[in-house]
N, C-alpha and C positions, 0 to 999 in steps of 0.2 A: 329635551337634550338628545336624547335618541334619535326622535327623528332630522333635528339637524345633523347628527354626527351621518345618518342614510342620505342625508342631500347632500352632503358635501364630502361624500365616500371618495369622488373621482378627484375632486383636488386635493383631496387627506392623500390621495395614493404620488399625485405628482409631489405634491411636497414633501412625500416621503424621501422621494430621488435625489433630492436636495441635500436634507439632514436625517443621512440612515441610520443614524444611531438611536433613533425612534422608530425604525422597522422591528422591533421585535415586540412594539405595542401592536402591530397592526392585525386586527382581526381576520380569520381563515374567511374561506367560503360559507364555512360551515357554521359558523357565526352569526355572519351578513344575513345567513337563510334564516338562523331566530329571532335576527332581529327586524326581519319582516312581519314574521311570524307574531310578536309582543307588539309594535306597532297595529298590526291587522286588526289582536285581539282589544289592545287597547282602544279603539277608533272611538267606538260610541261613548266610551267617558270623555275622551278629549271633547267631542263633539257635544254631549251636554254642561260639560263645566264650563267651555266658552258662552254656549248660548246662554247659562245662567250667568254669566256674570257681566253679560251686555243688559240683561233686561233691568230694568228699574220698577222697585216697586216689591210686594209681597208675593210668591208663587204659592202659597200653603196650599191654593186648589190644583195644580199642577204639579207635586211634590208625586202623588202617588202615580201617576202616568208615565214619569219619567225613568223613577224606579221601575218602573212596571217595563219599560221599556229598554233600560237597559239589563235587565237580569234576562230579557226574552232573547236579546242578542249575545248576551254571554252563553245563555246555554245553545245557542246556535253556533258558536264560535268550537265552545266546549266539541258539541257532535261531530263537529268539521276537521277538527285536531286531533279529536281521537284516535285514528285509524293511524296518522302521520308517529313517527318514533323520532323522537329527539333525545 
């Protein structure tokens, strides 16, 4: 839901112009910028919970890889954030 609410930021803004009385939802800059931010870091679970739920079949031999692969990108996420103050 997040990232549709990011794809359709520019038409959430014209529709705003319409019915302003819904402008006092509409999120800052400063916002917009975390919520690239939790996108970014979310990517690689979105990215393995689709590819698991296309495949068919038992993963138990790929169960530990995956894991393994997304906690290597979390803590790569993690280094990359840190510096940054939200």
């Amino acid at each position: 839901m997040v990232e549709r609410s990011a794809q359709l930021r520019e038409f959430t803004k014209d529709w705003l112009h319409t019915y302003a009385e819904f402008t006092p939802g509409w999120s800052t800059a400063e916002e917009w910028r975390q919520i690239e931010y939790i996108l970014k870091v979310l990517q690689p679970i979105r990215f393995w919970t689709l590819w698991m739920s296309k495949t068919r079949g038992v993963l138990n031999h790929q169960v530990v890889q995956v894991y393994q692969d997304m906690f290597n990108d979390l803590q790569t996420q993690i280094s990359w954030l840190e510096p940054k103050q939200m």
